[in-house]
C-alpha positions in Angstrom: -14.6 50.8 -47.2 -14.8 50.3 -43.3 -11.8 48.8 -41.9 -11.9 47.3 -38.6 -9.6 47.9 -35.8 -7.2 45.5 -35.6 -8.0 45.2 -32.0 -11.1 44.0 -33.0 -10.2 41.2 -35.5 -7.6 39.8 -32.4 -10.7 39.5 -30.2 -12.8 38.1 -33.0 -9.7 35.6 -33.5 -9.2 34.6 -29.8 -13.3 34.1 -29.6 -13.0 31.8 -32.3 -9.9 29.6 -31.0 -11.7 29.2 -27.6 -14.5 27.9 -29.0 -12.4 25.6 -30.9 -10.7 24.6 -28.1 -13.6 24.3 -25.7 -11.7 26.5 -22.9 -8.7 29.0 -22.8 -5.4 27.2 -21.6 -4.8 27.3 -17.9 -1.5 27.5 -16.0 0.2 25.1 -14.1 -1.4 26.2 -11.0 0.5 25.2 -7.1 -2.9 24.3 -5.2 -6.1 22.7 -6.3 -9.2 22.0 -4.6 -11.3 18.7 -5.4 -14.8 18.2 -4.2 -17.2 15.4 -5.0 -18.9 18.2 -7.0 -16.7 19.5 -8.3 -16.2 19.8 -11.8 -13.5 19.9 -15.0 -14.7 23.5 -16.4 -14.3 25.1 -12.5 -11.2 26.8 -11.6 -10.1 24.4 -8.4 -10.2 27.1 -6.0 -12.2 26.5 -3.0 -15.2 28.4 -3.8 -15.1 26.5 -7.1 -13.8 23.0 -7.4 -12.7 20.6 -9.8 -12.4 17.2 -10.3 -9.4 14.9 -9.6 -8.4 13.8 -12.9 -8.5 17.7 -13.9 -6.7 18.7 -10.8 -3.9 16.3 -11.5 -3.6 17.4 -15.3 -3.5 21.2 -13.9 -1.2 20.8 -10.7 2.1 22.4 -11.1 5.4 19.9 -9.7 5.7 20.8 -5.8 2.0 21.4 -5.6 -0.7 20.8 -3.2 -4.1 18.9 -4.4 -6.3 18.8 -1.7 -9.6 16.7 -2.3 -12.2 18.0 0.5 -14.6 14.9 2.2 -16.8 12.7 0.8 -17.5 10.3 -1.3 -16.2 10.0 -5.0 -18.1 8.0 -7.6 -15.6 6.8 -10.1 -15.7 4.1 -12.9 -12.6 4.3 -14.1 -9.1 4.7 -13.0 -7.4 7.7 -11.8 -4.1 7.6 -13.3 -0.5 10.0 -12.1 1.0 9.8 -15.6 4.6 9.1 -15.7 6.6 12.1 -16.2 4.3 14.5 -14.4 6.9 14.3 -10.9 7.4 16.2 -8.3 11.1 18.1 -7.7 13.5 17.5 -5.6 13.1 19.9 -3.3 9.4 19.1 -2.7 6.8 16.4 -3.2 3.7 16.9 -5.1 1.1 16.1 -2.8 -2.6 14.9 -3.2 -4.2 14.9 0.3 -7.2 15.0 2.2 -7.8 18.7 3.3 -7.5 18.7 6.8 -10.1 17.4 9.0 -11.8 15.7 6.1 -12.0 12.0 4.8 -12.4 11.6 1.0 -13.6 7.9 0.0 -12.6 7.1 -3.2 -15.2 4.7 -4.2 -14.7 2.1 -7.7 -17.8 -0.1 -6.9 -18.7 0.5 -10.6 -15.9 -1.3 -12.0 -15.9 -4.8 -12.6 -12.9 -7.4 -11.7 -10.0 -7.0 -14.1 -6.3 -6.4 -14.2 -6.9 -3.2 -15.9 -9.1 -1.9 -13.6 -7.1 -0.2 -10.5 -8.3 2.6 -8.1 -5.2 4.8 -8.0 -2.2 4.4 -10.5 0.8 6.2 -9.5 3.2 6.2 -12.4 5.2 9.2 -11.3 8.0 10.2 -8.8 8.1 12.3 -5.7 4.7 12.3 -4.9 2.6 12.1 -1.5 -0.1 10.5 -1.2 -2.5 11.2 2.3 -5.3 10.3 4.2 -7.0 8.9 1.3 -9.5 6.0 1.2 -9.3 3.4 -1.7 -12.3 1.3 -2.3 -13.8 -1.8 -4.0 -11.5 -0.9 -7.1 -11.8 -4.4 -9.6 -7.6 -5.0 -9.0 -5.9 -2.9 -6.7 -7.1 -0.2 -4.6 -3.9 1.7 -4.9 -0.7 0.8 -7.5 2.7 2.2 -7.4 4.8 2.3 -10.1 6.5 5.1 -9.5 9.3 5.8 -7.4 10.3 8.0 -4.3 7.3 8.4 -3.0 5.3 8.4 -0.1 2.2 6.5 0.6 0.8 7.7 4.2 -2.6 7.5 6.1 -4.3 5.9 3.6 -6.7 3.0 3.8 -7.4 0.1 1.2 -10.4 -1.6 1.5 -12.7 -3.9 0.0 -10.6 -4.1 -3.5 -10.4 -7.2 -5.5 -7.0 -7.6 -5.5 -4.2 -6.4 -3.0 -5.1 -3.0 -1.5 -1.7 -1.2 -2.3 0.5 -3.2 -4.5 3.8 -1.7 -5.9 5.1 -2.9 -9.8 6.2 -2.3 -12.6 4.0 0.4 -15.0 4.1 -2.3 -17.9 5.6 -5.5 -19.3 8.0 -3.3 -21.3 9.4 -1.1 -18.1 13.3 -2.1 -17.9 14.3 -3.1 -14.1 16.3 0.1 -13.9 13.1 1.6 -13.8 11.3 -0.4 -11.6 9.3 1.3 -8.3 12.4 1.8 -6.2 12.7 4.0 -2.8 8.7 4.0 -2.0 7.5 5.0 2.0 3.9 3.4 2.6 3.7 4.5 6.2 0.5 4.6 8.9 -1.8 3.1 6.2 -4.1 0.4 6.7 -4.9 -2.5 4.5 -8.1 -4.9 5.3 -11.4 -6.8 2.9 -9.3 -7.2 0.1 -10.9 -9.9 -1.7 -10.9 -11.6 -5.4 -13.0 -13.5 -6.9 -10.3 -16.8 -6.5 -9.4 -15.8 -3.4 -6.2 -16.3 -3.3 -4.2 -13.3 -4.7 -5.6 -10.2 -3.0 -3.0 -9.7 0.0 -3.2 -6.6 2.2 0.4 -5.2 1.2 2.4 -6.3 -1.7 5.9 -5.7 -3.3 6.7 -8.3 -5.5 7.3 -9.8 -9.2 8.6 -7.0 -10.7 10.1 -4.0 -7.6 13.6 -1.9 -7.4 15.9 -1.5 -4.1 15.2 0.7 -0.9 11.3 0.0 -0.8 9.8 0.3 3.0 6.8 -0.2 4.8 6.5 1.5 8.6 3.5 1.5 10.9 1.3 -0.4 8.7 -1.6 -2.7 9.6 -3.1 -5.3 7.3 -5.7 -7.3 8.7 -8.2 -9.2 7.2 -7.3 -9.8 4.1 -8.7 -13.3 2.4 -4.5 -14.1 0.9 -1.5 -12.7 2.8 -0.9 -9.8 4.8 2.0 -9.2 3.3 3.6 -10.9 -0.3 6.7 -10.0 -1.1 6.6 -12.9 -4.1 9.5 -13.5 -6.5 9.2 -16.0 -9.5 11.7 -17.0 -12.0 10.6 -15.3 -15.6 10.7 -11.9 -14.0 14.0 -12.7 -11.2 14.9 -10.6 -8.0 12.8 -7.8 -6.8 14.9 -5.7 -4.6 14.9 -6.4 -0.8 12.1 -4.6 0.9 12.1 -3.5 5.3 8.8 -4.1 6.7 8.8 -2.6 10.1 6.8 -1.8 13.0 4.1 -3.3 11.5 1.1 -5.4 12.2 -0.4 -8.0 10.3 -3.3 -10.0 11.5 -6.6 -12.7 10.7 -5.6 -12.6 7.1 -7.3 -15.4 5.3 -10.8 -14.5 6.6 -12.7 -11.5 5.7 -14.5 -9.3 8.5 -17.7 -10.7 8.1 -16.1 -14.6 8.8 -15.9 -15.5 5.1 -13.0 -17.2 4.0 -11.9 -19.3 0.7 -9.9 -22.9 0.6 -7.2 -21.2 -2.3 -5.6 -18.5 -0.2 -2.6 -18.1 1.5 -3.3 -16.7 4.5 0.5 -16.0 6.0 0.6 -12.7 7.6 4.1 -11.9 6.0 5.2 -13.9 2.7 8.8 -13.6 1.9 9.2 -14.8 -1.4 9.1 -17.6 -4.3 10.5 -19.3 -6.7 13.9 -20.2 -4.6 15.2 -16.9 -5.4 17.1 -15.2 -2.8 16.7 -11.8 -1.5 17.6 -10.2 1.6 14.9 -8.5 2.8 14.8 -6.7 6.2 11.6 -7.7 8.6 11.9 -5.9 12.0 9.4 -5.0 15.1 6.5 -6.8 13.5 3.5 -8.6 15.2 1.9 -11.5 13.2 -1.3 -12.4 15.2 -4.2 -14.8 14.6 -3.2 -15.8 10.5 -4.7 -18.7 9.1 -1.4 -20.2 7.8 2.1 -19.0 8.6 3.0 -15.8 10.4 6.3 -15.9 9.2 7.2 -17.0 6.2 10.7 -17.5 3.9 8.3 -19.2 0.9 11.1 -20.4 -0.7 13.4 -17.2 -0.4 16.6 -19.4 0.5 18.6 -15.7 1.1 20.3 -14.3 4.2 17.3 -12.0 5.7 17.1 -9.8 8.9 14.5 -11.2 11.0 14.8 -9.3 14.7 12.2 -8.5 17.0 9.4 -9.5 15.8 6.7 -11.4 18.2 4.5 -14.3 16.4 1.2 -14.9 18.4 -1.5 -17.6 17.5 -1.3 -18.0 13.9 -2.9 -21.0 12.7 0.6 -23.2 11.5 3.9 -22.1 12.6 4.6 -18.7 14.0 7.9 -18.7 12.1 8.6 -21.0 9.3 11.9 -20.6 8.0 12.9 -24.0 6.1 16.2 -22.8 4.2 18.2 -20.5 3.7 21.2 -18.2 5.7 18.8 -15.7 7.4 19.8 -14.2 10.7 17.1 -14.5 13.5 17.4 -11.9 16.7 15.4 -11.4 19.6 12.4 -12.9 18.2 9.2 -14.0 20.3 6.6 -16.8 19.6 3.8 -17.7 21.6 0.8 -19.9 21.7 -2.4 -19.5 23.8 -5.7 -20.0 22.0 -4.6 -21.9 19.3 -2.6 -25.0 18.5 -0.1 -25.1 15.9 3.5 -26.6 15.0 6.7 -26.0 15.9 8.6 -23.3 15.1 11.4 -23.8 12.4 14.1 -21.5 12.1 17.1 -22.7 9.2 20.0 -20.2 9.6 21.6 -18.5 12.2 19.1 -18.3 15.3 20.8 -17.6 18.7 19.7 -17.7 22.2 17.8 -14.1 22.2 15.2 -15.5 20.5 12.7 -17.4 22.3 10.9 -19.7 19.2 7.8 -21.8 19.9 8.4 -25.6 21.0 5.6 -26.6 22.9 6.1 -23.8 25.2 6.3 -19.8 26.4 8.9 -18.2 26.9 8.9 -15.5 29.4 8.1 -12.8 27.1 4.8 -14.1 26.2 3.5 -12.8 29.2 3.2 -9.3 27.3 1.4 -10.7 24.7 -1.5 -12.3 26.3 -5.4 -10.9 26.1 -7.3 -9.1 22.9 -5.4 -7.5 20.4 -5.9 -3.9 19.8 -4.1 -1.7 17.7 -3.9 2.5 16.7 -1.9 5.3 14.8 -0.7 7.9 17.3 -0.8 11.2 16.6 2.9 11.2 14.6 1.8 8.3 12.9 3.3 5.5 14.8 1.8 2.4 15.5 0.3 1.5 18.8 -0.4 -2.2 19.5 -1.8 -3.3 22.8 -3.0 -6.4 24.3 -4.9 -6.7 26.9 -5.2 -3.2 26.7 -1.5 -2.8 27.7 0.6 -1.0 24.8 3.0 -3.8 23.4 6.3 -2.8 21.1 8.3 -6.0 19.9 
């Protein structure tokens, strides 16, 4: 009898559990390249890329994904899985490679709640330079926390462009998105089929403590530009600092349309009479087509300090209750008509509020509105061409 070396009957065995398996196991791996053809059998190096849903099933905590420019096709969404988090030493980060713009593109998908762009469940990851399109609900979702959000643009999604919740109906509010950075990232088109829940930026219903937006713009939009919404079955959402911000011509769309059931406030505070303390700082609302300003029934003691209202279709600020503390705020008028300011809590003489005239700071806020990210990120608003920080 012929007996065959037992080398031989391990290969013969490790042939047969591949093609069981379809493919040998791969190892976490620290960097992975995604292309638009890429695909899930190719070993995300750069010579031979994979896609994003492989990439982030492969990518070890700490790593780098780096999707290269382009367009990507995609009919469903692309889901960070709770659990799969970064350390605490570093981030895991899915980026653009440098240089590049990929476009994430979810035109196939129809309008639903179920179908998002980007769902990030996990913690400590970065998110960069990525564009989230025409998604049917939100371009981007955070329910994760400690993570940042930066150079990313939402566009043309049919609900709000980057919206931070709760993963499910079952997540406790210990657990709730808490300690999220969204900075430099633009928000515009956002458009359902209602019209009137798809804001630019939103934090609300169901969001932890310590959550912050810096050097955003959300413009365009055919709700809010901001909606920081509370409502009684869910209770507080933690306070939230919007700052150094712009938010402007939300309630109509690019191309002029607009819809009779939005909200159109450039930053919505909350709802539902529940009070929360949220921080609102250095912000321009410009050219809204309701409110600039807006406590919507958040009857708490907020922070509202240098921020300029300019031209928004109502009131500039419109604060009917609450304790809130207004500091060195501007409001000015010279294009459109609107009402009075109003201003219920503790509003001193820096502030110089709308009452049928400008005050002497207007002067800096007069001409076309223009707007950029430096090269560190930070915002740069002119107008008139001349650069403009509230």
């Amino acid at each position: 009898m012929q007996v065959r070396p037992v080398i031989a009957c391990v290969t013969l065995l490790a042939g047969a559990l591949v093609a069981l398996s379809g493919a040998p196991a791969q190892a976490a791996s620290s960097t992975q390249y995604v292309s638009p053809a890429g695909t899930a059998g190719a070993a995300g190096t750069q010579s031979a890329p994979t896609t994003l849903a492989t990439a982030i099933g492969r990518i070890a905590p700490g790593g780098t994904i780096y999707l290269r420019g382009g367009t990507y096709a995609y009919s469903s969404t692309i889901t960070i899985p709770a659990g799969s988090d970064g350390t605490a030493a570093a981030r895991t980060t899915l980026r653009a490679y440098p240089g590049e713009t990929p476009v994430l593109n979810f035109s196939a998908q129809s309008e639903s709640s179920s179908n998002r762009g980007i769902q990030l469940n996990a913690n400590r990851w970065h998110l960069y330079g990525l564009t989230v399109e025409h998604a049917g609900d939100n371009g981007i979702y955070v329910g994760g926390s400690d993570n940042v959000v930066e150079r990313t643009v939402t566009a043309y999604n049919r609900d709000t462009g980057l919206q931070l919740g709760r993963i499910s109906s079952s997540t406790p509010s210990s657990q709730w998105p808490s300690n999220n950075l969204v900075v430099s990232s633009e928000s515009h088109d956002n458009a359902d089929s209602d019209g009137e829940d798809a804001d630019g930026f939103a934090a609300k219903l169901t969001t932890g403590t310590g959550n912050v937006f810096r050097y955003d713009v959300s413009h365009h939009n055919i709700d809010d530009g901001w909606d920081l919404y509370t409502k009684t079955a869910t209770g507080a959402i933690g306070p939230v600092t919007i700052e150094y911000s712009l938010s402007s011509s939300n309630g109509t769309l690019s191309d002029g349309s607009q819809s009779g059931d939005g909200d159109r406030n450039g930053y919505k505070l909350g709802g539902d009479g529940i009070a929360v303390d949220h921080t609102v700082r250095h912000d321009i609302a410009y050219g809204n087509g309701h409110h600039g300003f807006t406590y919507n029934n958040n009857p708490g003691t907020m922070a509202i300090s240098n921020n300029a209202g300019i031209d928004n279709a109502e009131r500039n600020f419109s604060f009917d209750k609450g304790t809130s503390v207004f500091r060195t705020n501007t409001s000015c008028r010279f294009a459109v008509d609107g009402s009075n300011d109003k201003t219920v809590g503790d509003a001193d003489g820096s502030n110089q509020f709308w009452t049928g005239t400008n005050g002497s700071r207007c002067s800096s806020y007069s001409g076309a509105l223009g707007w950029s990210f430096a090269s560190d990120g930070r915002l740069a608003v002119t107008f008139g061409g001349t650069v403009v920080t509230p």
